[in-house]
PAKELUM-38851 format. One record per atom (N, C-alpha, C, O): residue number from 0; atom name; x, y, z. Coordinates in nm, 2 decimals, always signed. Each point is the difference from the previous one (the first is absolute). Example, Ala and Ser with C-alpha at 12.3 -4.5 7.8 and 13.67 -1.06 7.14 Angstrom:
<pts>
    i  at    east   north      up
    0   N   +1.32   -0.57   +0.78
    0  CA   -0.09   +0.12   +0.00
    0   C   +0.09   +0.12   +0.00
    0   O   +0.10   +0.00   +0.07
    1   N   -0.14   +0.11   -0.14
    1  CA   +0.09   +0.11   +0.00
    1   C   -0.08   +0.11   +0.08
    1   O   +0.05   +0.11   +0.01
</pts>
This chain:
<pts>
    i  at    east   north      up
    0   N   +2.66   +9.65   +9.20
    0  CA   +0.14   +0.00   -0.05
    0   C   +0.09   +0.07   +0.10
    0   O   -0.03   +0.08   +0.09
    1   N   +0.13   -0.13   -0.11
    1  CA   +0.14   +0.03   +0.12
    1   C   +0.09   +0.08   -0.08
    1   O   +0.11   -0.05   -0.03
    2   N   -0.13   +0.19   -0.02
    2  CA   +0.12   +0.06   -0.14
    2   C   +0.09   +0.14   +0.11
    2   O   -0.03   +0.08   +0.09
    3   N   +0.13   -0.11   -0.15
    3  CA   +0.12   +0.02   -0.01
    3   C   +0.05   +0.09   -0.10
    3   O   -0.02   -0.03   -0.11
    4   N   +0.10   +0.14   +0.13
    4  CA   +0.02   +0.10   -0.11
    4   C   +0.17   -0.02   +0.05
    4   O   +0.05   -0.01   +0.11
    5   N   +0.02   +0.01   -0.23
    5  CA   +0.16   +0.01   +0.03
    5   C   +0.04   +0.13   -0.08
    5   O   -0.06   +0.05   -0.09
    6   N   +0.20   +0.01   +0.14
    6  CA   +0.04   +0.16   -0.05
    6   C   +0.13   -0.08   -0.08
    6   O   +0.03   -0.11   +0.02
    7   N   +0.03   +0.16   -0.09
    7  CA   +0.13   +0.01   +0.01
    7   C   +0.01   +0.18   -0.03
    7   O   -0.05   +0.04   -0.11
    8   N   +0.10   +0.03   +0.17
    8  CA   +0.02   +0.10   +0.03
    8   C   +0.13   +0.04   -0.12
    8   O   +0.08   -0.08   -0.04
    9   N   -0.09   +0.24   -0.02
    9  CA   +0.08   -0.02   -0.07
    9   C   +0.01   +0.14   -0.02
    9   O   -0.10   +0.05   +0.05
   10   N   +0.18   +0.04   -0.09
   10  CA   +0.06   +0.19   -0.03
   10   C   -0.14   +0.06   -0.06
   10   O   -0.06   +0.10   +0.04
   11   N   +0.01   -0.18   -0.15
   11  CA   -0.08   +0.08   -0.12
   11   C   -0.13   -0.11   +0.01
   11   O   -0.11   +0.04   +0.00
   12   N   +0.12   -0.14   +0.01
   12  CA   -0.08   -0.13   -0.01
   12   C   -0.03   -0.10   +0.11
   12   O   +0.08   +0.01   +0.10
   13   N   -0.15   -0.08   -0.09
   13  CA   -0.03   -0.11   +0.07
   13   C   -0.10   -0.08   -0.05
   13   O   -0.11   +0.03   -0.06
   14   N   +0.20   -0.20   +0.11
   14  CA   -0.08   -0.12   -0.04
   14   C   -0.11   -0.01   +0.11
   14   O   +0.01   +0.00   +0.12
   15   N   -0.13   +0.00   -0.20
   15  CA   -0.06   -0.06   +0.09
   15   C   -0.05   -0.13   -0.04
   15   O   +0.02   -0.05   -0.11
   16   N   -0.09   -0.01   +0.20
   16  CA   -0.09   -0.15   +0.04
   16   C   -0.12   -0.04   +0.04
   16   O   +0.01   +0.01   +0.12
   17   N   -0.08   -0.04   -0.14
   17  CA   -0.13   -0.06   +0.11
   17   C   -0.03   -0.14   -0.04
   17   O   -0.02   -0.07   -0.10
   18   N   +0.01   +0.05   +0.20
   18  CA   -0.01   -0.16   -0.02
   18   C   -0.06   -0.09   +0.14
   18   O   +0.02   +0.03   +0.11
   19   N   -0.10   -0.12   -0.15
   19  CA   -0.12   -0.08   +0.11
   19   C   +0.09   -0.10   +0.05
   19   O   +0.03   -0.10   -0.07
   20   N   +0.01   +0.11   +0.21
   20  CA   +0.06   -0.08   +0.06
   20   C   -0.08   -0.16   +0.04
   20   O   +0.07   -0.10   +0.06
   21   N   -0.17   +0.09   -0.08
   21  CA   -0.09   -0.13   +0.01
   21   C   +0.00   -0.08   -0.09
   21   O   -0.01   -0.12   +0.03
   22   N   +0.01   +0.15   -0.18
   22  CA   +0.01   -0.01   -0.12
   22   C   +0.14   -0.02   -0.06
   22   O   +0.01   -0.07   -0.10
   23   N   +0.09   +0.12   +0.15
   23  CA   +0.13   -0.02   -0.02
   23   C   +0.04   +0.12   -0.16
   23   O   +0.10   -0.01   -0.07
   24   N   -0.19   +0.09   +0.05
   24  CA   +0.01   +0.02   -0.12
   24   C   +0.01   +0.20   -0.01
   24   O   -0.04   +0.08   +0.08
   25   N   +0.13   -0.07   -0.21
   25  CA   +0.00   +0.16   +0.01
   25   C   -0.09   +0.02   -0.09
   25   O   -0.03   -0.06   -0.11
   26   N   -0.04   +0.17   +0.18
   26  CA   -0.11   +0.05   -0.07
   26   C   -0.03   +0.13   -0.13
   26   O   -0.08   +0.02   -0.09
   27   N   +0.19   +0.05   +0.13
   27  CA   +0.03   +0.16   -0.06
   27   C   +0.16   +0.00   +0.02
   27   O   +0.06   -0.05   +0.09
   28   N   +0.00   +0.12   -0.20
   28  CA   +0.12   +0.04   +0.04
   28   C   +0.05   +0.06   -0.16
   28   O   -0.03   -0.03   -0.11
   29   N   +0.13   +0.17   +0.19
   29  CA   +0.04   +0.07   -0.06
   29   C   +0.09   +0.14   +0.04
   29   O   +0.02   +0.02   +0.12
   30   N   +0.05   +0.08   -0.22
   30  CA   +0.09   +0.11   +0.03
   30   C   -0.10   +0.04   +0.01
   30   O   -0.09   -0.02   -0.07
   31   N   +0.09   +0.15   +0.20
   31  CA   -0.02   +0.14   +0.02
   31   C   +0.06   +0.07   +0.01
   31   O   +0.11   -0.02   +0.05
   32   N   -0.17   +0.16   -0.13
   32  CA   +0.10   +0.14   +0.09
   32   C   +0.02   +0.01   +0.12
   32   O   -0.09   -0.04   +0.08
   33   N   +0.21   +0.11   -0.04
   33  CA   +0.00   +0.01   +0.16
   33   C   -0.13   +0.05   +0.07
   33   O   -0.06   -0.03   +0.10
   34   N   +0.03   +0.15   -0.23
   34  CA   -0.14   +0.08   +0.05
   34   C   -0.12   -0.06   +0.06
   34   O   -0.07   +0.02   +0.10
   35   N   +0.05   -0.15   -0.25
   35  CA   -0.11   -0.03   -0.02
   35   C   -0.04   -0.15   +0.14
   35   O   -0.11   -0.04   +0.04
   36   N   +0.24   +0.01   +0.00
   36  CA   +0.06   -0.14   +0.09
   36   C   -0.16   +0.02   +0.08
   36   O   -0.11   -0.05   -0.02
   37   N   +0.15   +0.14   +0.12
   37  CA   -0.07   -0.02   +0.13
   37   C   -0.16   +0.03   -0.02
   37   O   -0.09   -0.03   +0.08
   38   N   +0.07   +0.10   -0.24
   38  CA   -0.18   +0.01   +0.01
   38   C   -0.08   -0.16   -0.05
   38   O   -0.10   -0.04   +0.04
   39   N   +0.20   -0.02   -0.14
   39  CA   -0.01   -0.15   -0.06
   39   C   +0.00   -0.09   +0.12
   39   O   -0.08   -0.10   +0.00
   40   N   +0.17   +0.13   +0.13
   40  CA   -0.05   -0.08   +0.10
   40   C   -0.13   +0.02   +0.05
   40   O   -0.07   -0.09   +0.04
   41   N   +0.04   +0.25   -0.03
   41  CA   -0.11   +0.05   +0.12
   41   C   -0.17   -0.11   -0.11
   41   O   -0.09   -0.05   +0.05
   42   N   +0.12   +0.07   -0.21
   42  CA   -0.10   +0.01   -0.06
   42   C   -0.01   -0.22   +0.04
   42   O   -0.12   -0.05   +0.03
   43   N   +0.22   -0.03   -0.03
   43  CA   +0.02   -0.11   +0.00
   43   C   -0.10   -0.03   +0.14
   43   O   -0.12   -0.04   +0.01
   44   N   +0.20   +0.08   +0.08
   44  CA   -0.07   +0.00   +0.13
   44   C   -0.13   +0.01   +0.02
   44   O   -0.06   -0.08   +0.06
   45   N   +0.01   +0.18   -0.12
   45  CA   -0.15   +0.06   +0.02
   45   C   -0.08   -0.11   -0.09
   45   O   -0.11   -0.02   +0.02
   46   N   +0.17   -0.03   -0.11
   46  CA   -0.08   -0.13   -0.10
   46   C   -0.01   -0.16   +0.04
   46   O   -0.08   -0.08   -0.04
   47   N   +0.23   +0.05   +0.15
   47  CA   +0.05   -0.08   +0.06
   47   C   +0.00   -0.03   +0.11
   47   O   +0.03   -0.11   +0.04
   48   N   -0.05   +0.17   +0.01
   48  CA   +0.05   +0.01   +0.20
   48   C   +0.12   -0.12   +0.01
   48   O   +0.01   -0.12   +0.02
   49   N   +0.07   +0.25   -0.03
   49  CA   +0.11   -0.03   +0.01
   49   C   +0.12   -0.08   +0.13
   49   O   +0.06   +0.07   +0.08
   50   N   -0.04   -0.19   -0.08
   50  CA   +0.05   -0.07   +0.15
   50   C   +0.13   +0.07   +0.05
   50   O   +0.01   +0.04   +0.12
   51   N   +0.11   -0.01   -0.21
   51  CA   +0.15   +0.05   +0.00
   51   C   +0.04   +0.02   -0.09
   51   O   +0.00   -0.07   -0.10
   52   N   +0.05   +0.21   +0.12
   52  CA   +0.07   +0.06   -0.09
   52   C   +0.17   -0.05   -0.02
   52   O   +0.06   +0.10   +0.04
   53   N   +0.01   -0.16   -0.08
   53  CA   +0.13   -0.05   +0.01
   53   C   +0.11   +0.11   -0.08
   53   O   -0.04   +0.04   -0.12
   54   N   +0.15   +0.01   +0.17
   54  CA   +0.07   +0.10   -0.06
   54   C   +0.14   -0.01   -0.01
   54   O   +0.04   -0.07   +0.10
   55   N   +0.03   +0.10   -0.18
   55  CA   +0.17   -0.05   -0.01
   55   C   +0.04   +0.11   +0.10
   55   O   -0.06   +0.11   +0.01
   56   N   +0.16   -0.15   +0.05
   56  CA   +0.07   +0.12   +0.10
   56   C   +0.08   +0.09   -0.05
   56   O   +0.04   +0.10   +0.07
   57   N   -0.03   -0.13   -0.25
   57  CA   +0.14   +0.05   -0.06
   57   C   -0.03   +0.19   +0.00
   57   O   -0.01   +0.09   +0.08
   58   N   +0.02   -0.09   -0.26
   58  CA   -0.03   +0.13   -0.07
   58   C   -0.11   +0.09   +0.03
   58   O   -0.10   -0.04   -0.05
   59   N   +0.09   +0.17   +0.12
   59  CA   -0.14   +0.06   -0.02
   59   C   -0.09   -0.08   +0.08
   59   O   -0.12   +0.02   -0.03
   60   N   +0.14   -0.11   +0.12
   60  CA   -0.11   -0.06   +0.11
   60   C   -0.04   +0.10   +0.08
   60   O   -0.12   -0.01   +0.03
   61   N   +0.19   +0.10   +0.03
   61  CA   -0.05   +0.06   +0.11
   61   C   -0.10   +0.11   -0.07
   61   O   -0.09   +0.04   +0.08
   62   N   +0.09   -0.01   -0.17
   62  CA   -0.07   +0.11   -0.12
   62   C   -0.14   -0.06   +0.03
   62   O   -0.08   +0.04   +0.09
   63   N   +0.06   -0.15   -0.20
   63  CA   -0.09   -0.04   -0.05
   63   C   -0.05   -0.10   +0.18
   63   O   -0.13   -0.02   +0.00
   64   N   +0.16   -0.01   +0.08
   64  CA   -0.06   +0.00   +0.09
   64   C   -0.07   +0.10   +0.07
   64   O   -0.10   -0.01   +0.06
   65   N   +0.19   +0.11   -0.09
   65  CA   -0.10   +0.16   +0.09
   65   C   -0.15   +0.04   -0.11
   65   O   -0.12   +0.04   +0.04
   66   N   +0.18   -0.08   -0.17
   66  CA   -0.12   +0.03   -0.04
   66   C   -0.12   -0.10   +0.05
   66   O   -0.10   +0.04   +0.05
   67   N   +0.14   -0.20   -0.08
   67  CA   -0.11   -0.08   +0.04
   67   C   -0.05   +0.03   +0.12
   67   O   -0.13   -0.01   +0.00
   68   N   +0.20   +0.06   +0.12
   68  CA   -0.08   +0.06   +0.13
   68   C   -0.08   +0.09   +0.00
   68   O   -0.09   +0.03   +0.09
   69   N   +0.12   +0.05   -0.21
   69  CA   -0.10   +0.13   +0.00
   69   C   -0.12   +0.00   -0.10
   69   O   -0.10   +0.08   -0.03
   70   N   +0.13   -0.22   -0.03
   70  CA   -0.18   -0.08   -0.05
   70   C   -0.04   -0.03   +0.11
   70   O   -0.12   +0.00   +0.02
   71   N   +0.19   -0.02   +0.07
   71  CA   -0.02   -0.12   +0.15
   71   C   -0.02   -0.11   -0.02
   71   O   -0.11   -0.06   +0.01
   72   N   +0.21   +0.00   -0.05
   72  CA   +0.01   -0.13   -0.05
   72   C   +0.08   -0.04   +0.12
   72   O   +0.08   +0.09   +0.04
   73   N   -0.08   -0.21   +0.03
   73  CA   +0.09   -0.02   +0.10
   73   C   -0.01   -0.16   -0.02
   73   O   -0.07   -0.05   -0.08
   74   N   +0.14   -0.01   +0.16
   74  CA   +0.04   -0.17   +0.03
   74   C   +0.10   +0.02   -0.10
   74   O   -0.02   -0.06   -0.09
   75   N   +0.14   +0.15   +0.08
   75  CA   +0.12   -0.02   -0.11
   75   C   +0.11   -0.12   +0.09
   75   O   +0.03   +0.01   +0.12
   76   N   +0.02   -0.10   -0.23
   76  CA   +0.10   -0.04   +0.06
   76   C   +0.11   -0.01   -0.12
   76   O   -0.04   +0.00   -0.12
   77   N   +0.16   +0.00   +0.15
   77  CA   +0.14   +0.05   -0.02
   77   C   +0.01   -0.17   -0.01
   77   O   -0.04   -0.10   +0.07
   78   N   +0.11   +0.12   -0.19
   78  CA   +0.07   -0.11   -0.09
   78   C   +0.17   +0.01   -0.05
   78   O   +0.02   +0.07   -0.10
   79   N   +0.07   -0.11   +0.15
   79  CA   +0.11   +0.03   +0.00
   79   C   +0.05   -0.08   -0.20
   79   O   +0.00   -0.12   -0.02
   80   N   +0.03   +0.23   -0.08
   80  CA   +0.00   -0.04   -0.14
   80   C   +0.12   +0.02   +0.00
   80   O   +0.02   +0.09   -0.09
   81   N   +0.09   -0.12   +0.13
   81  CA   +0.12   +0.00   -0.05
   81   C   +0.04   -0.13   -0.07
   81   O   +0.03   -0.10   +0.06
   82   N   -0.03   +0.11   -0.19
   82  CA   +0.04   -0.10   -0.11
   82   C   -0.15   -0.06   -0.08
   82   O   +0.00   -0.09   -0.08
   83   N   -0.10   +0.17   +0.11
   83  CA   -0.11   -0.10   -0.03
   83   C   -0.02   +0.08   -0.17
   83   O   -0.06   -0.07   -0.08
   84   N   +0.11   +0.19   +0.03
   84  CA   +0.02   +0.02   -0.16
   84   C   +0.05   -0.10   -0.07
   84   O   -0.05   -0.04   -0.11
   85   N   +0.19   -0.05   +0.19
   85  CA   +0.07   -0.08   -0.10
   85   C   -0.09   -0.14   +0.03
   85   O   -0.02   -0.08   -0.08
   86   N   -0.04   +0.07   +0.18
   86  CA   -0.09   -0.11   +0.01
   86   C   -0.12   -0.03   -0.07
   86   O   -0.04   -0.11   -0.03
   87   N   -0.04   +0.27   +0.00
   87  CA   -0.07   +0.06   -0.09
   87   C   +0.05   -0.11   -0.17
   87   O   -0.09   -0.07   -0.05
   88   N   +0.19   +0.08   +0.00
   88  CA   -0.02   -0.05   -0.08
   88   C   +0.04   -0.10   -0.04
   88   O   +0.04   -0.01   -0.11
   89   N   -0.05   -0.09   +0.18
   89  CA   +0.00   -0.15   +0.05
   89   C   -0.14   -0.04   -0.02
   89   O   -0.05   -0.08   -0.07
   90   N   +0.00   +0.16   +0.17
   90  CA   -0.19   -0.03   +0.04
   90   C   -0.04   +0.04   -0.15
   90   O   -0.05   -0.08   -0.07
   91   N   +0.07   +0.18   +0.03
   91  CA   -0.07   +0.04   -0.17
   91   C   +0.06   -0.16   -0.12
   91   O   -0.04   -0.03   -0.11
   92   N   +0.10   +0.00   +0.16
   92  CA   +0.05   -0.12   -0.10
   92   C   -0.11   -0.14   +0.01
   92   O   -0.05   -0.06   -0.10
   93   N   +0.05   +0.04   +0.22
   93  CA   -0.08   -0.09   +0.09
   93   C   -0.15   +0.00   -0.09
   93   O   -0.04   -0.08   -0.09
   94   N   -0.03   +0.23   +0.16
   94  CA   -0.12   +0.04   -0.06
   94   C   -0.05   -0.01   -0.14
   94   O   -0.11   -0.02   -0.04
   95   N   +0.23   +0.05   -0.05
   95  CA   +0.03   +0.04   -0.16
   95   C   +0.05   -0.08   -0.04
   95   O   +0.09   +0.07   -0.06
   96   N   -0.05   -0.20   +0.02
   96  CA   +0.10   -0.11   +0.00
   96   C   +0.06   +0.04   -0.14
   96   O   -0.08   -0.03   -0.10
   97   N   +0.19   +0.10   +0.06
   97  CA   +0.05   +0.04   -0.12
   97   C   -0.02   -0.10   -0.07
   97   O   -0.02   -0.12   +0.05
   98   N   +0.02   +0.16   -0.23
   98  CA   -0.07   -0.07   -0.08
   98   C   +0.14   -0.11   -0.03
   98   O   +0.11   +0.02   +0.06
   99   N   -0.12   -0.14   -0.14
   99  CA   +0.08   -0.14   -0.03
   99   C   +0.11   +0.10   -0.04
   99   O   +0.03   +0.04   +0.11
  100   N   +0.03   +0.01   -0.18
  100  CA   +0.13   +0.05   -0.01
  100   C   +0.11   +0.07   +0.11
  100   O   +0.12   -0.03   +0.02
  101   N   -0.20   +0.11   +0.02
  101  CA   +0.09   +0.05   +0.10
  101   C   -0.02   -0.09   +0.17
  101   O   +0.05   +0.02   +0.11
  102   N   -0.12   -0.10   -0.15
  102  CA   -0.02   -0.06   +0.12
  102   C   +0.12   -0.07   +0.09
  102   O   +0.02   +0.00   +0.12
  103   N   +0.04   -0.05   -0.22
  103  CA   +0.14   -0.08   +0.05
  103   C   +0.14   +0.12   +0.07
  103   O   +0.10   -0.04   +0.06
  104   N   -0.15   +0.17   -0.08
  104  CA   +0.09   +0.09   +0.02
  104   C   -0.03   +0.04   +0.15
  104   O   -0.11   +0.02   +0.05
  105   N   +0.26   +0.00   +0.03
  105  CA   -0.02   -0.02   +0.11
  105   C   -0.06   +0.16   +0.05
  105   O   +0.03   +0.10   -0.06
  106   N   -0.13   -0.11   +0.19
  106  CA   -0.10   +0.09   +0.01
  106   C   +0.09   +0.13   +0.05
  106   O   -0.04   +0.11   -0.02
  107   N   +0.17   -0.12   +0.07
  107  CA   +0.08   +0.12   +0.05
  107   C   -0.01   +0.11   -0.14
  107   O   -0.05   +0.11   +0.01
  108   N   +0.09   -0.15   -0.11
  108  CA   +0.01   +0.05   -0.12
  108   C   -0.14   +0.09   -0.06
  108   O   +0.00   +0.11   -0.05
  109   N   -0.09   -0.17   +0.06
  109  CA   -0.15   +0.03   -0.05
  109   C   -0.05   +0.13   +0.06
  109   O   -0.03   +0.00   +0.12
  110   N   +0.01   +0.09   -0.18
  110  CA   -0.13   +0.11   +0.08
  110   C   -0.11   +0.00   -0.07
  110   O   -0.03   +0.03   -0.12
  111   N   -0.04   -0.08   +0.20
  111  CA   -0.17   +0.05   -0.01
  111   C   -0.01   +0.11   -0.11
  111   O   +0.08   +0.08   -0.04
  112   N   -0.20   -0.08   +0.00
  112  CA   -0.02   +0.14   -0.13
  112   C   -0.09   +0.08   +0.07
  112   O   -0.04   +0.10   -0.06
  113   N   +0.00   -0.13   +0.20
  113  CA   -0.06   +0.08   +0.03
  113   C   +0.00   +0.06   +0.18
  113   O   +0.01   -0.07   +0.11
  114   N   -0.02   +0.23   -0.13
  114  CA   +0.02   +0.03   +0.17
  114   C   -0.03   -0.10   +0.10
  114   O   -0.11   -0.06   -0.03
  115   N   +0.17   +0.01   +0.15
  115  CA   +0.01   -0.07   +0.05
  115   C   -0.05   +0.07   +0.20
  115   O   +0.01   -0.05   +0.11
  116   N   -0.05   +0.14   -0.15
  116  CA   -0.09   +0.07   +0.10
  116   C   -0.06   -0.07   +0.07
  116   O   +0.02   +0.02   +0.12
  117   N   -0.14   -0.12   -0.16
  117  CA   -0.12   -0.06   +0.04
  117   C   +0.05   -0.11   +0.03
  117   O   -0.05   -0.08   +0.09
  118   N   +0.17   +0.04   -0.17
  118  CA   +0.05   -0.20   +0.06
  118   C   +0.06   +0.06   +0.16
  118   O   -0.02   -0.05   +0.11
  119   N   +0.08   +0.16   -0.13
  119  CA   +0.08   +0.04   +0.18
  119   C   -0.06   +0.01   +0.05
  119   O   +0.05   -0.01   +0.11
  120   N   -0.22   +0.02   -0.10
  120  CA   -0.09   +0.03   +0.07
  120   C   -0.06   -0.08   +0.03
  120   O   -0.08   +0.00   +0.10
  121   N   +0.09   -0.11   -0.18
  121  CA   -0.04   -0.16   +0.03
  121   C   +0.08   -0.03   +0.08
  121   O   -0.02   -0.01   +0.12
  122   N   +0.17   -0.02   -0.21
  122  CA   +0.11   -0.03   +0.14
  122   C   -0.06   +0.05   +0.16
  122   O   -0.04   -0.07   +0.10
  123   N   +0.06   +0.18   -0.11
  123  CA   -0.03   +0.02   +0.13
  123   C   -0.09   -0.03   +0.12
  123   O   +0.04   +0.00   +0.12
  124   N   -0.15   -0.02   -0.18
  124  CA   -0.11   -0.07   +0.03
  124   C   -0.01   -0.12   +0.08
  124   O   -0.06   -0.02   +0.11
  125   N   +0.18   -0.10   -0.24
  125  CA   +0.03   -0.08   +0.03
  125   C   +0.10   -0.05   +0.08
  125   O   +0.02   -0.12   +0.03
  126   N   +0.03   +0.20   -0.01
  126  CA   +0.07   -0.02   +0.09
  126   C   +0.01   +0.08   +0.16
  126   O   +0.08   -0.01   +0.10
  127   N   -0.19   +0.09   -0.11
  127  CA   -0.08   +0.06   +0.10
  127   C   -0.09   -0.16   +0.07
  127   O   +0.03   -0.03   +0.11
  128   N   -0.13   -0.05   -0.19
  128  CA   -0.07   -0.12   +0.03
  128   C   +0.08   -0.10   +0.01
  128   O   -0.02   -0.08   +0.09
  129   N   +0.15   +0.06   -0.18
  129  CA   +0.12   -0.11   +0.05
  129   C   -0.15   -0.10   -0.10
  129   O   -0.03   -0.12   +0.04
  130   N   -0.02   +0.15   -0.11
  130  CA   -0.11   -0.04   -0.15
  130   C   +0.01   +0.04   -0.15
  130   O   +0.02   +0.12   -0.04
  131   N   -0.03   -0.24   -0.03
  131  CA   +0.03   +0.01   -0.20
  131   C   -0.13   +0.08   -0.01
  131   O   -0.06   +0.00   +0.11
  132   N   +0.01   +0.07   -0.20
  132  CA   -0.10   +0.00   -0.03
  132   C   -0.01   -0.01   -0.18
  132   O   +0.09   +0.02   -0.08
  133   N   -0.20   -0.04   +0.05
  133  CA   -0.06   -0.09   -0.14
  133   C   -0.01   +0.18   -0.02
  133   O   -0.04   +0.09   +0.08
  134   N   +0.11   -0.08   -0.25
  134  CA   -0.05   +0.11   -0.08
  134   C   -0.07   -0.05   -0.10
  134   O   +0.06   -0.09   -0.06
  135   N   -0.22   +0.13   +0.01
  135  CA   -0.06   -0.05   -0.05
  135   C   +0.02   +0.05   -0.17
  135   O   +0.08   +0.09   -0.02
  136   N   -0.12   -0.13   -0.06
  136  CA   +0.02   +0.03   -0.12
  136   C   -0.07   +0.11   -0.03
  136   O   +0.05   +0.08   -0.09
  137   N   -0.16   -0.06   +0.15
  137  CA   -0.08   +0.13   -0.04
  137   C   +0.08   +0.11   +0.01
  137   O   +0.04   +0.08   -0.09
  138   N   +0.00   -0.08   +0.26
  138  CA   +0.09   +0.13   +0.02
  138   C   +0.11   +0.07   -0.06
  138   O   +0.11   -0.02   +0.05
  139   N   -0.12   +0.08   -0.12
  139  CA   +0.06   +0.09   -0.05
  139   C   +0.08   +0.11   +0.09
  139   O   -0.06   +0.01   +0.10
  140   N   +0.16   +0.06   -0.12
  140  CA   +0.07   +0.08   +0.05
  140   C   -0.03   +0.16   -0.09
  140   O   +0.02   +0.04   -0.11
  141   N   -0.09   +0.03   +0.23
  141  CA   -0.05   +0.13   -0.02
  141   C   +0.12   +0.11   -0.01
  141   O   +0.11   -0.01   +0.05
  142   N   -0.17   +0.14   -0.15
  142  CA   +0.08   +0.04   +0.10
  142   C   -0.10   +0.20   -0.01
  142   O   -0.05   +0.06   -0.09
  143   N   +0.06   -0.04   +0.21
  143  CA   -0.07   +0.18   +0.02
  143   C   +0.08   +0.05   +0.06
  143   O   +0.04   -0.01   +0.12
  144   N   -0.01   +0.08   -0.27
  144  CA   +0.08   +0.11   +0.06
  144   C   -0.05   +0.20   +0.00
  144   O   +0.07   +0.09   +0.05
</pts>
């Protein structure tokens, strides 16, 4: 397997990602505490062997990167997320296709019912690879806080 972990970096929280780049598919994903961010990667890694860590440049990046260095986590690369929240819930529409009623309603208007942490984290990913990837129905959106 070729997996991939994505951050979206964030004050109190972060989305995270993992996902098998051969497979096209996300595997895990969910909110963490800031706290809890960088041991959920160390614990992912050590179950996974981990190829790239992918990280938003924005909020609290340089934080939660010092910490991942001091798991010794390294191969981080920097994902430039400016606008990828409001793109965030575009991609949650896609994934989630709102039910026959509100469907016809245009998607600017619509918010998601749920934290959008883990879709930024996709975003980023994806656009880290310049690649869609398939969210499977199993996966569910975690959250440890």
């Amino acid at each position: 397997m070729s997996l991939y972990i994505s951050i979206d970096p964030g004050m109190k929280k972060c989305g995270l990602l993992l996902a098998d780049i051969k497979s096209g598919k996300v595997l895990e994903a969910g909110i963490a505490s800031f706290n809890k961010c960088s041991d959920l990667v160390s614990l992912w890694n050590e179950d996974y062997q981990i190829c790239k860590i992918i990280i938003g440049d924005g909020t609290n990046c340089k934080n939660i990167v010092n910490q991942l260095k001091k798991n010794k986590l390294t191969n981080i690369n920097y994902v430039n997320e400016r606008g990828s929240t409001l793109r965030a819930r575009f991609r949650y529409w896609e994934i989630w296709p709102p039910n026959f009623l509100i469907r016809w309603m245009p998607k600017e208007i619509l918010f998601p019912p749920e934290n959008l942490d883990a879709i930024v984290a996709l975003i980023l990913l994806e656009d880290f690879l310049n690649y869609t990837f398939d969210w499977p129905d199993k996966v569910s959106i975690k959250i440890w806080l």
